[in-house]
DSSP file (Angstrom, degrees, kcal/mol; ACC not computed):
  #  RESIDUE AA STRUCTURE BP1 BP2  ACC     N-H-->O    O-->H-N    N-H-->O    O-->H-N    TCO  KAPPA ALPHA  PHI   PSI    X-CA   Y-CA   Z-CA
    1    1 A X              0   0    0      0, 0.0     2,-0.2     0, 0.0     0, 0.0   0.000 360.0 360.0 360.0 137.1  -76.7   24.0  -72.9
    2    2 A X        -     0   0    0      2,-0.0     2,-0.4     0, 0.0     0, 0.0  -0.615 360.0-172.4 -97.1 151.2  -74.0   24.5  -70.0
    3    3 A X        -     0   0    0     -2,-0.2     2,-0.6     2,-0.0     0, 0.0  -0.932  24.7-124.4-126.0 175.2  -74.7   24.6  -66.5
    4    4 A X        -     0   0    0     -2,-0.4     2,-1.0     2,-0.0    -2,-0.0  -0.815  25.4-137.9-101.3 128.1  -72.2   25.4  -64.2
    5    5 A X        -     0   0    0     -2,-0.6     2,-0.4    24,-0.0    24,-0.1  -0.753   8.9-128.4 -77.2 109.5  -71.5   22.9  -61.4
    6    6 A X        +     0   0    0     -2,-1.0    24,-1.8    22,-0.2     2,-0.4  -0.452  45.3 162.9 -49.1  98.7  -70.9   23.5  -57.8
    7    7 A X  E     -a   30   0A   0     -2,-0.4     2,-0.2    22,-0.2    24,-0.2  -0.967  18.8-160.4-140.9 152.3  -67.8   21.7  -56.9
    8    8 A X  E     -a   31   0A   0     22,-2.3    24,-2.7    -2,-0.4     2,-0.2  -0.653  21.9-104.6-132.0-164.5  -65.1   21.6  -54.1
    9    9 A X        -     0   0    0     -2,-0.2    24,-0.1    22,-0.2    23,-0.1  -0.584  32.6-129.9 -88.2 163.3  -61.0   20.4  -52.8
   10   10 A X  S    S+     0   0    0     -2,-0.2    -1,-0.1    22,-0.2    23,-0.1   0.524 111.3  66.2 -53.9 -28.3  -61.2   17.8  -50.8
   11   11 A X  S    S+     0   0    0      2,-0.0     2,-0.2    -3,-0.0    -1,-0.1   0.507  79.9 118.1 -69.1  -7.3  -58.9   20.4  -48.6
   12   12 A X        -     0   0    0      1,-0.1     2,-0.1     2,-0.0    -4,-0.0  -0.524  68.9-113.0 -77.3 150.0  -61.9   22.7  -48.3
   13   13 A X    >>  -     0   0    0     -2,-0.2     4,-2.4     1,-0.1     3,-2.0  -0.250  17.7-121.3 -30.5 122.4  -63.4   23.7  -44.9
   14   14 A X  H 3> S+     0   0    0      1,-0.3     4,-1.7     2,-0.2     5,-0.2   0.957 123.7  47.3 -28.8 -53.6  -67.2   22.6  -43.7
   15   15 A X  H 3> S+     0   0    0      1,-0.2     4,-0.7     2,-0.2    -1,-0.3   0.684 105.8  48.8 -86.5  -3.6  -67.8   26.0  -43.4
   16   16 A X  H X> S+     0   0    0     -3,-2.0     4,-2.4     2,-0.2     3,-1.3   0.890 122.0  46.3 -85.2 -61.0  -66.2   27.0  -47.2
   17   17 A X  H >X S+     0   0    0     -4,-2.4     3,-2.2     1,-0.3     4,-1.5   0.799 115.6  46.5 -36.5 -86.8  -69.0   23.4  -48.3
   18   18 A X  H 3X S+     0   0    0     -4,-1.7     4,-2.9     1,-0.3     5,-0.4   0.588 107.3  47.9 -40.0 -37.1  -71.5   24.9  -46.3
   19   19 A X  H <X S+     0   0    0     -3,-1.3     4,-2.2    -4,-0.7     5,-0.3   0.860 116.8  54.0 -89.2 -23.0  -71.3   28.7  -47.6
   20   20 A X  H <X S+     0   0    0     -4,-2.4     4,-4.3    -3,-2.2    -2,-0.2   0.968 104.0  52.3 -18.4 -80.7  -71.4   26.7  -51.3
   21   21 A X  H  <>S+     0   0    0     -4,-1.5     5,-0.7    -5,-0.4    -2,-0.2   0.856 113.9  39.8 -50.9 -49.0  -74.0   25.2  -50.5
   22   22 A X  H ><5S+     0   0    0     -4,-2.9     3,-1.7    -5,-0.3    -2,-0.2   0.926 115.1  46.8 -76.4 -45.3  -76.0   28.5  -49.5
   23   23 A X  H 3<5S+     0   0    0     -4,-2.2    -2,-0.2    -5,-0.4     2,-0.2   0.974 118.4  45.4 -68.5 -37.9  -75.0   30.9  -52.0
   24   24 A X  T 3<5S-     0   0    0     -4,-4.3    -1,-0.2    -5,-0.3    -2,-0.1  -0.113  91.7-141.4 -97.2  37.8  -75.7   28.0  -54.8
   25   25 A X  T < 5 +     0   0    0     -3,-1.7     2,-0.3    -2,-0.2    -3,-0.1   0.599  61.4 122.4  19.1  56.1  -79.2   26.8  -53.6
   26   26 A X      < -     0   0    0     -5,-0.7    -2,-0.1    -6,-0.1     3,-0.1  -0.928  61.9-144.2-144.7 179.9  -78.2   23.6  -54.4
   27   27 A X  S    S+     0   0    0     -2,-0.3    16,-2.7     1,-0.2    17,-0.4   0.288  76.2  53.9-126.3  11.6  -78.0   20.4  -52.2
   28   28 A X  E     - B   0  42A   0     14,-0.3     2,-0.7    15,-0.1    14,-0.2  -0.964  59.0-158.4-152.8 101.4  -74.9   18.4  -53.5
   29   29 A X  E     - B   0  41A   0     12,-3.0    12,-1.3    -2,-0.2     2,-0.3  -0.904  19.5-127.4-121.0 113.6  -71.5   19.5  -54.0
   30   30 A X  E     -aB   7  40A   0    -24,-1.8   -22,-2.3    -2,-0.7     2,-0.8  -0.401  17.4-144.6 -49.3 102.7  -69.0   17.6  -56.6
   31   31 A X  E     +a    8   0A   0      8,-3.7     7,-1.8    -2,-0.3     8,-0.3  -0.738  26.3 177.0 -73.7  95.8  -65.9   16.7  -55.0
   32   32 A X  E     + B   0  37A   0    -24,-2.7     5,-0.2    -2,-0.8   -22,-0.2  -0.347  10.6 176.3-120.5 160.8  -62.9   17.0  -57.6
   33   33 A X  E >  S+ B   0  36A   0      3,-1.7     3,-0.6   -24,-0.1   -24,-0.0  -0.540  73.7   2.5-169.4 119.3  -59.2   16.5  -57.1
   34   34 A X  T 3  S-     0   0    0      1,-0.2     3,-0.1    -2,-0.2    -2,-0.0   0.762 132.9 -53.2  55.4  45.8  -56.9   16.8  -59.9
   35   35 A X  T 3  S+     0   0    0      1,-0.2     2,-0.2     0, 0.0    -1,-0.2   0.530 120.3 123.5  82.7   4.9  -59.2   17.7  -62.5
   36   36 A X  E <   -B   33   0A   0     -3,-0.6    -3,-1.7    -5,-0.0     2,-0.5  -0.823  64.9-131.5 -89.2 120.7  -60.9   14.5  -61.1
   37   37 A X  E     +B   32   0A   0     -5,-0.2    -5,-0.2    -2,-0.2     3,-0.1  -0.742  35.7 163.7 -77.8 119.4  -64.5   13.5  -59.6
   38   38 A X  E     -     0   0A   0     -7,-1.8     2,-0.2    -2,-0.5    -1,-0.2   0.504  54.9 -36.9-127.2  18.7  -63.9   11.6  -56.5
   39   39 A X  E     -     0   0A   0     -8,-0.3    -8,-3.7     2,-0.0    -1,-0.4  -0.785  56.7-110.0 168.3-172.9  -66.8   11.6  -54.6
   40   40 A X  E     -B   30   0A   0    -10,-0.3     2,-0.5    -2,-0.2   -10,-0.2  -0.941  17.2-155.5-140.8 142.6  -69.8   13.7  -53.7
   41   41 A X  E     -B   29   0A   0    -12,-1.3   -12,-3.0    -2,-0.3     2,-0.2  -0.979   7.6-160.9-137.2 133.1  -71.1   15.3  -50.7
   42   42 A X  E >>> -B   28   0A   0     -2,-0.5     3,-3.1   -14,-0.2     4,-2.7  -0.679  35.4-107.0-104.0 166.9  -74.5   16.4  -49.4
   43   43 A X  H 3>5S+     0   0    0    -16,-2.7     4,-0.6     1,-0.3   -15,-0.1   0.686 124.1  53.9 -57.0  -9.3  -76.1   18.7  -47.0
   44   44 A X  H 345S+     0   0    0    -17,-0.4     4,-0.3     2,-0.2    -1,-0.3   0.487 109.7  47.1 -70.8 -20.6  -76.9   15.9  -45.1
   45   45 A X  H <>5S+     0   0    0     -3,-3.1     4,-2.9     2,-0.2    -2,-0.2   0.631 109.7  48.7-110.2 -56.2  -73.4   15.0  -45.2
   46   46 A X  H  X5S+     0   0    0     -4,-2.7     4,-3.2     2,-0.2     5,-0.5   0.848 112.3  57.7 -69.9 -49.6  -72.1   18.5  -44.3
   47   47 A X  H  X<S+     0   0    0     -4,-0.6     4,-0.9    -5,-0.5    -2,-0.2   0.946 106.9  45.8 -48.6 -42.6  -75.0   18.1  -41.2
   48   48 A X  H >> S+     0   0    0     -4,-0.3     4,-1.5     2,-0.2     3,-0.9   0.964 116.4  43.3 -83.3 -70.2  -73.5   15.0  -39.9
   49   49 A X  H 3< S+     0   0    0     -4,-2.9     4,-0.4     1,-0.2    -2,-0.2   0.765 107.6  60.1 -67.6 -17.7  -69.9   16.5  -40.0
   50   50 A X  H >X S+     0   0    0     -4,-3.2     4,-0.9     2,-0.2     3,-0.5   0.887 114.5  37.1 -28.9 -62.9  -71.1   19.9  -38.5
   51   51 A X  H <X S+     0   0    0     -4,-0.9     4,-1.3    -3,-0.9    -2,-0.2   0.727 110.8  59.4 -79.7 -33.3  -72.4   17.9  -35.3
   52   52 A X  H 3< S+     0   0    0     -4,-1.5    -1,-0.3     2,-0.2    -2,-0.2   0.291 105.5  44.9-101.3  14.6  -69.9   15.8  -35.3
   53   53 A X  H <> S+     0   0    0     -3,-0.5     4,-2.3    -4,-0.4    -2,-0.2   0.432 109.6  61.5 -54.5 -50.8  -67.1   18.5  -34.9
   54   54 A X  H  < S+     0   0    0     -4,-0.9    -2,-0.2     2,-0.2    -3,-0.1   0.678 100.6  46.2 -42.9 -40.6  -69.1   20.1  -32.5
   55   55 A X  T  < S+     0   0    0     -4,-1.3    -1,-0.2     2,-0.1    -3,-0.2   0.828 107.5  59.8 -91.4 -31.1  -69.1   17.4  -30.1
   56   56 A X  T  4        0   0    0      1,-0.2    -2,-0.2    -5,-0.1    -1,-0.1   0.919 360.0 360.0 -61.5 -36.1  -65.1   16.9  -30.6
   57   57 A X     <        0   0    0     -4,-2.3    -1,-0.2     0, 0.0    -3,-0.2   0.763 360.0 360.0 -81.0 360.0  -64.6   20.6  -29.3
C-alpha cells in the first residue's frame, strides 16, 4: 500500500502551505529539499507564522 504524502519547498509561500493543507485535509506537511526531509510543519505552525506576518505589515 502507497499513500501519497503532502510535502512542500522550503521556498513555498504560507499561503501555497496553507492551501496544502486545505485541499489535503491533513494537518502536517513534509518539508523536503533536494529529494531530502528536512523538517516538518503543522497547522499550528502555519497559525503562528500567519499572525506573526500580520503583525509585521
Amino acid at each position: 500500500m502507497s499513500s501519497h504524502v503532502a510535502h512542500v519547498s522550503p521556498d513555498d509561500t504560507i499561503e501555497h502551505y496553507m492551501a496544502l493543507v486545505t485541499e489535503n485535509y491533513v494537518r502536517h506537511l513534509l518539508v523536503m529539499k533536494n529529494d531530502r526531509a528536512i523538517d516538518m510543519i503543522s497547522i499550528g505552525d502555519l497559525s503562528k507564522m500567519q499572525s506573526t506576518a500580520a503583525k509585521a505589515s
